[in-house]
C-alpha positions in Angstrom: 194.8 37.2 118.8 194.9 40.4 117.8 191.8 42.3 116.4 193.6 43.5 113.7 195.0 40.2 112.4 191.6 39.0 112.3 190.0 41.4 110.4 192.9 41.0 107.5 192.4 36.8 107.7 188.2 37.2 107.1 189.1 40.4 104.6 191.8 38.7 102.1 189.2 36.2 100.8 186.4 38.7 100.2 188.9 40.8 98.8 190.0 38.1 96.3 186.2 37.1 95.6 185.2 40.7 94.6 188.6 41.5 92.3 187.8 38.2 90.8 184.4 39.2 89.6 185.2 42.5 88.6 188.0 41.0 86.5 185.6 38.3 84.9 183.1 41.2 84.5 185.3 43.3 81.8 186.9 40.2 80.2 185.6 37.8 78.0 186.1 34.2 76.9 187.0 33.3 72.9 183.5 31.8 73.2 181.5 34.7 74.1 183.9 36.7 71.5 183.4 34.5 68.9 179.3 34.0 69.7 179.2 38.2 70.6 180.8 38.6 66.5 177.7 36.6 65.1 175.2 38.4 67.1 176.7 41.2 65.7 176.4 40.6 62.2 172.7 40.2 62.5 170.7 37.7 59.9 173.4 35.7 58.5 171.0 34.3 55.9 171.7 36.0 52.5 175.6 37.2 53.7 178.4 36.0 51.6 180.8 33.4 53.2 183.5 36.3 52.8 181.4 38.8 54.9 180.9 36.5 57.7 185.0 34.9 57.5 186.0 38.5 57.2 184.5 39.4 60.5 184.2 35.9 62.8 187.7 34.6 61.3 187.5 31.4 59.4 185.7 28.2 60.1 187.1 25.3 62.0 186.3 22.9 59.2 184.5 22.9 56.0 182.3 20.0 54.5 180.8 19.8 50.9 177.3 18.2 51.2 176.0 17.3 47.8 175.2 21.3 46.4 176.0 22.7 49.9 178.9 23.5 52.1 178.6 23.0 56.0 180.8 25.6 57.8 181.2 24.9 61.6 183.0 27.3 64.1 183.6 25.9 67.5 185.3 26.9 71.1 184.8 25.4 73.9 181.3 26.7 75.2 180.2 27.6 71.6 179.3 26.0 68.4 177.5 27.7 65.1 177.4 25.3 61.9 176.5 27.9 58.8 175.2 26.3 55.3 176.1 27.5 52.0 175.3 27.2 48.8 177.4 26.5 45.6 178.0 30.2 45.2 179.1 30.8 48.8 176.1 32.5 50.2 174.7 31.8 53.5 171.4 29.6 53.5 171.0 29.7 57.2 172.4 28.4 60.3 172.3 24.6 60.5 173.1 24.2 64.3 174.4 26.2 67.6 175.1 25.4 70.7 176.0 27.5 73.4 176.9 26.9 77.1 176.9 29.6 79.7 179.8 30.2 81.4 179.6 31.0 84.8 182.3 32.4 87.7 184.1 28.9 88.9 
């Protein structure tokens, strides 16, 4: 077999492992956008729910709990639920989840 041919059959699949992890290196998932937007906006206690909507996008559902509302945004490898009080101002985070996503 030729030396040259062999070369090219061992260099294709390291070629296609390191492009892969360069291209997973600059581009993100909607979960690590939507958890890198949270981080972002610091202590979340005492923001309005229109400062936090206005910048993470609105909640996958909303549920009125006696004098609160829970807020919950999820994607697949994150979760944040967000309380709120009667007057829309964030009381604290009630839950969050988040998975790490690794190179498959």
């Amino acid at each position: 077999m030729d030396n040259s041919l062999m070369i090219w059959i061992f260099a294709i699949p390291l070629i296609a492992l390191v492009l892969g992890a360069i291209i997973k290196a600059f581009t993100t998932t909607p979960s690590q956008e939507l958890n890198k937007k949270f981080v972002e906006l610091g202590t979340l206690k005492g923001k309005t729910y229109d400062q936090i909507v206005n910048y993470v996008g609105e909640p996958n559902s909303k549920d009125v709990l006696n004098d609160t509302v829970l807020c919950q945004w999820i994607q697949p490898a994150y979760h944040i639920a967000l309380l709120f009080d009667r007057n829309m101002v964030c009381l604290g985070v009630s839950s969050e989840t988040k998975i790490d996503e690794t190179l498959t």
